[in-house]
C-alpha positions as a printed Julia matrix, in Angstrom:
254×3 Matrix{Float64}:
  0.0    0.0     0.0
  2.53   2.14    0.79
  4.37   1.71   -2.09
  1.16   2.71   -4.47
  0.2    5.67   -2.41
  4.26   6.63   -2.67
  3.84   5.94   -6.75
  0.8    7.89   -6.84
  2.3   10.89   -4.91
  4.95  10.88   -7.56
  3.03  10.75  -10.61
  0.7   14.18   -9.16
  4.11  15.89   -8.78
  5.41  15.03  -12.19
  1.98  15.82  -13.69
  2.04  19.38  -12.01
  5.94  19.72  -12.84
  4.63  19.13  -16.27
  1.5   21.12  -16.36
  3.97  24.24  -15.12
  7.0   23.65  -17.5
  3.74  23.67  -20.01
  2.35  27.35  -19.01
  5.8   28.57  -18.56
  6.81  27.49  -22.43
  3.1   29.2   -23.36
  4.02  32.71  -21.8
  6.98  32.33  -23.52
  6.27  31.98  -27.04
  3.2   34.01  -26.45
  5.65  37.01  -25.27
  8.0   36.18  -28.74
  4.81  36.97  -30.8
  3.76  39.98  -29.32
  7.18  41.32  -28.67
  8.79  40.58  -32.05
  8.21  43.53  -34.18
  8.91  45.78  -31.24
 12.16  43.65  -30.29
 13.36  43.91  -33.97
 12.81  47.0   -34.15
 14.9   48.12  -31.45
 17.9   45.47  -32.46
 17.81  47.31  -36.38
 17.89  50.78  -34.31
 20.52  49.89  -32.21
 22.49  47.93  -35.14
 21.89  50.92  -37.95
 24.87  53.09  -36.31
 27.25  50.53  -36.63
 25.93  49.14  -40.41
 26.08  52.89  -41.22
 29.73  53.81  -40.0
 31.12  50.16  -41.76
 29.6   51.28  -44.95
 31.11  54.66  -44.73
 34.79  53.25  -43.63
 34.02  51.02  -46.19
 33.23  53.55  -49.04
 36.72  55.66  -47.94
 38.42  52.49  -47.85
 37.18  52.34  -51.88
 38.3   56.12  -52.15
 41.32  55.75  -50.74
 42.65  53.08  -52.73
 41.45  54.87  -56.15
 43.9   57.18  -55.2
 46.73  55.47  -54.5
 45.98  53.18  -57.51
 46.11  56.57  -59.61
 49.27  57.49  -57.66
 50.96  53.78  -58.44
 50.28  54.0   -62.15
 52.19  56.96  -62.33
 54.76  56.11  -60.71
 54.66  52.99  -62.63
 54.88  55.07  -66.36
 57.41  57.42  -65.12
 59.54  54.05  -64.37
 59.16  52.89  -67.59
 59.94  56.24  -69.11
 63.07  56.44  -67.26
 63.94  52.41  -68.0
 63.78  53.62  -72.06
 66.1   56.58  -71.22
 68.45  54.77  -69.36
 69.0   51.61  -72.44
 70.42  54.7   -74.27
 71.96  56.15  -71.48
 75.52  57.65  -73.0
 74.0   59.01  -76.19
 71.31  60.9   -74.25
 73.87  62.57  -71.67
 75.68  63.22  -74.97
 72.7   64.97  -76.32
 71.79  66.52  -72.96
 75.3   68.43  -72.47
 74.37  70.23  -75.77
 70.7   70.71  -74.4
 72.2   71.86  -71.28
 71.1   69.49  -69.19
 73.2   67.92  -66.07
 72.53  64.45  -64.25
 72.86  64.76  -60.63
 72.81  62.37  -57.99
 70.82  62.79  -54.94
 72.63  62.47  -51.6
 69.71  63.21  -49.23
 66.15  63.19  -49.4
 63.52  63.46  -46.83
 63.4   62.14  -44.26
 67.35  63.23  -43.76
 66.45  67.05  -44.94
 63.5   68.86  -44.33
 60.13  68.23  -45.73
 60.03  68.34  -49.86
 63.78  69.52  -50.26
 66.62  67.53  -51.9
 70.61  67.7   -51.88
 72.15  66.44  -55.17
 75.93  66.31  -55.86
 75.55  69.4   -58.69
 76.74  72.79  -57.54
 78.12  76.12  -58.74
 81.26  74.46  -59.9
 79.36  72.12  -62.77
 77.04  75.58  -63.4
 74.07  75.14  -61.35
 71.47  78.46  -61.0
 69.12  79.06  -58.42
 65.99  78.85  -60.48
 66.97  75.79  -62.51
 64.49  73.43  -62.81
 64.97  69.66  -61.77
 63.39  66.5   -63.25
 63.33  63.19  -62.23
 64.16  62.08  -66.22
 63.22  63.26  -69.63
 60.56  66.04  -68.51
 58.61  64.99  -65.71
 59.46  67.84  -63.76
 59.87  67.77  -59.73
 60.82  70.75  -58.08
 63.67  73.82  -59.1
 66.98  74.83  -57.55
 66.5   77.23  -54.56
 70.65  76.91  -53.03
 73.68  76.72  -54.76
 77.34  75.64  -53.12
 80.49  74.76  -54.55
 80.03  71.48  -55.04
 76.39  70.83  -53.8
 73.15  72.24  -54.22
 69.4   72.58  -52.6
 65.83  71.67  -54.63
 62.96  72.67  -53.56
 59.88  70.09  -54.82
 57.12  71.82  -56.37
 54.7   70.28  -53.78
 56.87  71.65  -50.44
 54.73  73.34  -47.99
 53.52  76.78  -49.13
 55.04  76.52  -52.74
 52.31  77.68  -55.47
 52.55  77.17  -59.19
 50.36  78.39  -61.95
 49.5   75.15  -63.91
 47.48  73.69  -66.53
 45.46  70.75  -65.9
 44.62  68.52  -68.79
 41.4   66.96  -69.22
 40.75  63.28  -71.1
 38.56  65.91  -73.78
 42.01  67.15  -74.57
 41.11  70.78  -72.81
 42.79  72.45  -70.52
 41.78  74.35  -67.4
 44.27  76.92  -65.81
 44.69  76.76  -62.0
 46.67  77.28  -59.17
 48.21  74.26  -57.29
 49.27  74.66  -53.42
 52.21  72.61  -52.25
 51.15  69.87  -49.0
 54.22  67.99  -48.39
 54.96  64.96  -49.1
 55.25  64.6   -52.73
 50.83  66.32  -52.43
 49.31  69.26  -53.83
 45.85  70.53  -53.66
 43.91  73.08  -56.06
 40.23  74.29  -56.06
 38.45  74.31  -59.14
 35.13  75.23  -60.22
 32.22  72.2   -60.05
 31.9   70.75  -63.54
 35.11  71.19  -64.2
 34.85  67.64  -65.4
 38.3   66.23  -63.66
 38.7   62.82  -63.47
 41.65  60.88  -61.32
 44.75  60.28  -63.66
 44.43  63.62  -65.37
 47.93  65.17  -65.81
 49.33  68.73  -64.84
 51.62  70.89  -66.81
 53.51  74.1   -66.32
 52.82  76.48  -69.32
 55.62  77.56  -71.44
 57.28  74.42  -70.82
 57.34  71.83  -73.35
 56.4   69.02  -71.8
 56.39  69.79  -68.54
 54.48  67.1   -66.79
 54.84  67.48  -63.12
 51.46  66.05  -61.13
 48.21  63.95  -61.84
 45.33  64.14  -59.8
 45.02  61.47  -57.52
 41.44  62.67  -55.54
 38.86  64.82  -56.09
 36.37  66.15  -53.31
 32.77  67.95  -53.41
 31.04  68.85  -50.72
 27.02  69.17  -51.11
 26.32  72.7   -51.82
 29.76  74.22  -52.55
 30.68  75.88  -56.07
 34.33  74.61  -55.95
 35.61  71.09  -55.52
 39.18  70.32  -54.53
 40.99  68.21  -56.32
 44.4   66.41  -55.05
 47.5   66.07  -56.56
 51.01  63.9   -56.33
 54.18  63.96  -58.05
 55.12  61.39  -60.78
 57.56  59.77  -58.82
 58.16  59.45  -54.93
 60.51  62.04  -53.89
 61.51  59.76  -51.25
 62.97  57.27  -53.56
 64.74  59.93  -55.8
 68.59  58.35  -56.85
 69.16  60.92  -59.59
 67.17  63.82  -61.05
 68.51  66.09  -64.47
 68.9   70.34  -63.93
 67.99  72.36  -66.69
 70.19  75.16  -66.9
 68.41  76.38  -69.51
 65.23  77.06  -67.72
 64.83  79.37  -64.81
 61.56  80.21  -62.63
């Protein structure tokens, strides 16, 4: 007897175990119903922020390698450019001395001197002028003499801090728009233009009156909503911080 009245005790107790595990799972998935929208609608508005900021560091991610893709090809057609010129090497020194033009080697570059300045191993004694202007081969241009010494002598890069150049800025329509280009350091300049403009990344800079003088492509542009000017961004054809040699005009003078 006391065995079936023990059994029977524990059957009640898993019954109401059962019949509250029941109600409990009820409330529950009731409360998931009524409370999804809501809930979901909280997560999204507590999860947009962070969707929004990794599309926008994604989007200037995108930006910011345009631009150095820009910058890398080139640097990658001024190598080639300087690869033809140097198979030929002795004839076009030859036909440089006549030109008046001097290869110089570069014995310190930034970081060792300040910011957008170079020291080559051309001075007054092989007839360096202040004002000659310096390439880094053939004619892409890169800065012009500011310091002569015996032996030695100072360029300034066109894009060193608070330099300014009157430029033209050719378009892929074959155009070209004048402007002024501001010096930023590092190799960077920066120039404001008029929206519609039509500037695309890649488009090359000149200076006028110089044959050939390629000197900077654009590697960004910005527009801000609203503005009647965009800036557009500019680098040197070739890193000034891997500069070996560079050519002086003595010819040409600022």
């Amino acid at each position: 007897m006391k065995t079936t009245s023990h059994t029977r005790g524990l059957q009640r107790l898993l019954s109401t175990r059962g019949f509250v595990f029941g109600a409990l799972f009820f409330v529950l998935l009731l409360g998931v119903i009524l409370w999804r929208e809501p809930l979901s609608g909280f997560l999204w508005r507590g999860l947009s922020p962070v969707l929004s900021l990794r599309d926008t560091l994604q989007s200037g991610e995108v930006a910011r390698l345009r631009a150095q893709l820009a910058a890398a090809e080139a640097l990658a057609a001024d190598r080639g450019y300087l690869y033809q010129e140097n198979l030929d090497l002795k004839v076009r020194l030859q036909r440089n001395a006549e030109q008046g033009v001097l290869l110089a080697g570069v014995v310190a570059r930034p970081p060792q001197t300040p910011y957008d300045t170079l020291i080559i191993d051309a001075g007054e004694r092989k007839g360096v002028l202040v004002g000659n202007f310096v390439s880094a081969g053939g004619t892409l241009l890169v800065g012009a003499v500011s310091q002569v010494y015996p032996t030695t002598a100072r360029v300034v890069l066109f894009s060193a801090p608070g330099e300014t150049h009157n430029a033209l800025l050719y378009l892929k329509d074959d155009k070209t728009v004048p402007l002024t280009l501001e010096g930023q350091g590092g190799g960077g300049f920066l120039s404001r233009v008029p929206v519609g403009t039509h500037a695309s990344v890649g488009d090359a800079v000149l200076l006028p009156g110089i044959s050939g003088g390629f000197f900077a492509t654009v590697s960004a542009i910005e527009l801000t909503e609203g503005e009647s000017f965009e800036t557009l961004y500019f680098h040197l054809p070739v890193s000034p911080f891997s500069l070996r040699y560079v050519e002086v005009w003595s010819q040409a003078t600022l």
